[in-house]
C-alpha positions in Angstrom: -13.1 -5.3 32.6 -15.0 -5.2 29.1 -14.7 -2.3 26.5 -17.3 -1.8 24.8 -20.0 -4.3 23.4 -18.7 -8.3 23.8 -22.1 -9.8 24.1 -22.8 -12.6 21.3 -19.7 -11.9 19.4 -19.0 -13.5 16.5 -16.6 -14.4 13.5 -17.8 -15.2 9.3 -14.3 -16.1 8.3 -13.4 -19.8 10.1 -14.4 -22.0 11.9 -13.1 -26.0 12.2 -14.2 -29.3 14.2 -13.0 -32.7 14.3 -13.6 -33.6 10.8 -13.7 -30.0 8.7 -11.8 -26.7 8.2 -15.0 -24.2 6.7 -13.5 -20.8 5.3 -16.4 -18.6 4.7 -19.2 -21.1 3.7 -16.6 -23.2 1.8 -14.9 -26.6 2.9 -11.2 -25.9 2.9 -9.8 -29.3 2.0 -12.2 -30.7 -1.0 -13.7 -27.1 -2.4 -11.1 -24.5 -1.8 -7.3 -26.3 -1.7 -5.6 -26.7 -5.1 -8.8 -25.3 -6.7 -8.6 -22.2 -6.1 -5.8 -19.1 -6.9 -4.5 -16.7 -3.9 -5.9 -13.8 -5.2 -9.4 -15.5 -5.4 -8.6 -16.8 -2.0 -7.4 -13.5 -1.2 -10.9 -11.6 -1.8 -13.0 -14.4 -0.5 -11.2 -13.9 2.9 -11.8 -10.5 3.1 -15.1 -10.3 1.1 -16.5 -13.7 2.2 -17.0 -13.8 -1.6 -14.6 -14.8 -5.0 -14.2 -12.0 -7.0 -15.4 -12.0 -10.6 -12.5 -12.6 -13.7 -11.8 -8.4 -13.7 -11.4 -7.8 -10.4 -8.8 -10.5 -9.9 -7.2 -9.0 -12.7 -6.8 -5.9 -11.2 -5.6 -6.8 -8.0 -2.8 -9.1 -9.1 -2.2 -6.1 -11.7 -2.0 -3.9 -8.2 -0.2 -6.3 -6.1 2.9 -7.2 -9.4 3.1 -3.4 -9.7 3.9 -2.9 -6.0 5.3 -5.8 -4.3 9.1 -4.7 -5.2 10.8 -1.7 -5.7 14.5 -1.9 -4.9 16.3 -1.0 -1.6 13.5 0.8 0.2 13.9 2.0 3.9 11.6 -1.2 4.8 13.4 -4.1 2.7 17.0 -2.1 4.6 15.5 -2.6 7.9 13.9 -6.6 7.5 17.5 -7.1 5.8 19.4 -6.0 8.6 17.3 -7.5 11.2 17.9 -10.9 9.5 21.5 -10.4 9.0 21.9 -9.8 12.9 19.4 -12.8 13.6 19.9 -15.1 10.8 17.0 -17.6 12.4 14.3 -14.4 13.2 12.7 -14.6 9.5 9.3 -13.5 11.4 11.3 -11.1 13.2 12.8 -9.6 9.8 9.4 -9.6 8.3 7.9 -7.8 10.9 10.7 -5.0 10.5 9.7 -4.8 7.0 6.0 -4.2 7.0 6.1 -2.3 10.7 8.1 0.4 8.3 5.3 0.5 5.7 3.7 4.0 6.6 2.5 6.9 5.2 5.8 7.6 2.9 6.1 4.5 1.5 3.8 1.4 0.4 1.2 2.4 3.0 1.0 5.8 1.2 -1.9 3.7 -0.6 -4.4 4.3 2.0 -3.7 7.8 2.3 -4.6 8.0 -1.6 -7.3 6.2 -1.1 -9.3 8.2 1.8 -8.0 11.5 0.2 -9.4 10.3 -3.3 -12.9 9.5 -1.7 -12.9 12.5 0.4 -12.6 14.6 -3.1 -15.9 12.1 -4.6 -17.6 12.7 -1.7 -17.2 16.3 -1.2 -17.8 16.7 -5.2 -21.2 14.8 -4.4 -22.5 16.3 -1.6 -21.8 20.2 -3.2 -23.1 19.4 -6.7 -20.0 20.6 -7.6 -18.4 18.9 -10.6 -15.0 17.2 -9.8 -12.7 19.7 -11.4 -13.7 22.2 -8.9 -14.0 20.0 -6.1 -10.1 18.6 -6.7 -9.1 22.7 -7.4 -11.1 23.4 -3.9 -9.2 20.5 -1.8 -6.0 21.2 -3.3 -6.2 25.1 -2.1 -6.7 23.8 1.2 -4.0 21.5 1.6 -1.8 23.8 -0.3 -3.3 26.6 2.9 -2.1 23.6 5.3 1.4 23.1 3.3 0.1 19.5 3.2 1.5 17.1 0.7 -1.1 15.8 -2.1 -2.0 12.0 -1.5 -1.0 9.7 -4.3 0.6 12.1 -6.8 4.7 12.9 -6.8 7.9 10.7 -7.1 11.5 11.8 -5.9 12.5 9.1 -8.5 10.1 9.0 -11.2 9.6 12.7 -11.5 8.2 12.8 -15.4 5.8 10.0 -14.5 5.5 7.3 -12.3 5.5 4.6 -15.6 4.4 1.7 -13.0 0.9 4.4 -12.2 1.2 5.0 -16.3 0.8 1.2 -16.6 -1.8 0.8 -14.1 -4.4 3.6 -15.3 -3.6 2.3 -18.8 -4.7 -1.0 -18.1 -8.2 0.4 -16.4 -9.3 1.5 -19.3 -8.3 -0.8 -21.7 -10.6 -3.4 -19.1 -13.3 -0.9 -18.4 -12.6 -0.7 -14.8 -12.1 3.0 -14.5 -14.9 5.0 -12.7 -15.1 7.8 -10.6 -12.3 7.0 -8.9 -9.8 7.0 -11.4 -11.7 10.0 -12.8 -11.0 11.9 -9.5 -7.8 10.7 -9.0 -7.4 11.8 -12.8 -8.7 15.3 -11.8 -6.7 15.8 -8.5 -3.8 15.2 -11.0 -4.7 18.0 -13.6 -5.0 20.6 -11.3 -2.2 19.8 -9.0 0.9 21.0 -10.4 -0.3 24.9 -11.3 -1.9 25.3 -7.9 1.1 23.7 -6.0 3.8 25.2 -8.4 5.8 21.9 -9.1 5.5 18.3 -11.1 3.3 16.1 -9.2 2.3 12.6 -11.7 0.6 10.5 -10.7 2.1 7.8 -8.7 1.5 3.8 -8.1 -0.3 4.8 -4.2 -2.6 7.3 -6.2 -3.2 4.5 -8.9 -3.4 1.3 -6.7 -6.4 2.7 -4.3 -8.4 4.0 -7.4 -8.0 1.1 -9.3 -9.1 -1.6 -6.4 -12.1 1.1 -5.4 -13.5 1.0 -8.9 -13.2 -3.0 -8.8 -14.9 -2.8 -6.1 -12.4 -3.4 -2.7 -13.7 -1.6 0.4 -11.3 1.5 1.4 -11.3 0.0 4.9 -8.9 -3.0 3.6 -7.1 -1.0 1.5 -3.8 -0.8 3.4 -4.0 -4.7 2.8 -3.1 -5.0 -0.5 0.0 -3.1 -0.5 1.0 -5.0 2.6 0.2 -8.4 0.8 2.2 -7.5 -2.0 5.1 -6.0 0.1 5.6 -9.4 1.9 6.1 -11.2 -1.3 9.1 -8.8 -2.0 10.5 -9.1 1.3 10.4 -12.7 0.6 12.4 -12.5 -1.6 15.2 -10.1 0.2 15.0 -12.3 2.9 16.1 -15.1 1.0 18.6 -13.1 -0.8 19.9 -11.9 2.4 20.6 -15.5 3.7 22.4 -16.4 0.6 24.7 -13.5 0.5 23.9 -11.0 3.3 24.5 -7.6 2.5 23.2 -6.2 6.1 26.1 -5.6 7.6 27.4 -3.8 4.7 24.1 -1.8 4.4 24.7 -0.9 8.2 28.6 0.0 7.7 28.1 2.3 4.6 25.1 4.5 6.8 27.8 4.8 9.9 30.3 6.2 7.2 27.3 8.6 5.5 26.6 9.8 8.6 28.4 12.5 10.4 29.0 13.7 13.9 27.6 17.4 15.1 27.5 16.6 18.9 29.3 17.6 21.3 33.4 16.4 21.4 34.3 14.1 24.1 34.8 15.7 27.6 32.9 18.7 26.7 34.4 22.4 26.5 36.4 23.8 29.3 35.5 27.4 30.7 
């Protein structure tokens, strides 16, 4: 049974025969290999185009500010998949980026939609952007919704990896409306929802790559790029000297019974 429209499908990314690999209009073996960077290779993937000197910039900016950031719930999970299958590194890796969601690295794309969801609503009204971040924020503040890309349990004053990110912008003259309603989301934000609320790397990282020009559609791709470098490196670390096990042991001690005793109560 068919879903939907299969009829004269097509692909514009690859395509190979007995004597050629071609990766978007470009031979792989004499124009693309050892001539040309990831992150170049990167974009012409997804774009079917290289990306001009600035917008690599940013996105290996994007990519070096979020591809590690210690012992998160994903790195603990591909580290203790590997340490209980030492040969399953595509197992452990999987682990990893299947727990990249909405709290953490994937939180990107939900800074992302909620920044152009602001620009768009600012357009269509007339409204200037300071009134159209005040307006949004009411509602998810009426919805006791979190606010998308701003906040940090850890970096509480300031996330200084967002600091670093926005700073960059405009020193290159990438920021644009983006960064300039991220920029208003995070003025208004702390008086209308009554607590601290920086800016943070997943507001940063989507308003940076949507100024440069990356499509909000792929945007969940770059912090899952840059996550799998990191877990790279844990998984190699955890092969070396595996601290899995222990991660595993100390969570069975932090964690503490309220069920039922054994055998129930008697009556």
């Amino acid at each position: 049974m068919r879903i939907g429209k299969q009829d004269g499908a097509f692909t514009a990314i690859a395509t190979s025969d007995a004597d050629s690999i071609t990766i978007r209009g470009h031979d792989l073996c004499s124009e693309l290999i050892g001539k040309i960077d990831f992150t170049d290779y990167f974009w012409l993937l997804t774009l079917g185009e290289k990306p001009t000197e600035l917008q690599r910039d940013v996105t290996n900016a994007c990519l070096v500010a979020i591809a590690e950031h210690g012992l998160v719930p994903s790195v603990q999970a591909a580290r203790m998949t590997l340490a209980a299958g030492p040969d399953a590194w595509q197992g452990a890796m999987s682990a990893g980026l299947l727990g990249m969601g909405s709290v953490v690295a994937g939180s990107s794309e939900q800074a992302g939609r909620y920044i152009v969801e602001v620009l768009e609503a600012s357009r269509k009204s007339g409204s200037d952007l300071d009134k159209a971040a005040r307006d949004s924020l009411e509602e998810l503040k009426s919805r006791k919704q979190k606010v998308p890309g701003l906040g940090h349990p850890q970096h509480s004053a300031g996330d200084p990896r967002a600091n670093v990110l926005l700073e960059f912008a405009d020193k290159r003259g990438v920021s644009g409306d983006n960064i300039a309603c991220l920029r208003a989301i995070a003025k208004h934000a702390p008086e209308i929802m009554n607590r601290p609320l920086p800016i943070n790397v997943s507001g940063a990282i989507p308003a940076l790559m949507l100024d440069a020009g990356w499509p909000m559609e792929a945007m969940k791709g770059v912090p899952l790029l840059a996550r799998t470098a990191g877990l790279v490196a844990h998984l190699f670390e955890e092969s070396q000297r595996s601290i899995g096990f222990i991660m595993s042991h100390k969570a069975d001690l932090a964690i503490g019974y309220d069920g039922k005793p054994a055998g129930g109560s008697k009556e």
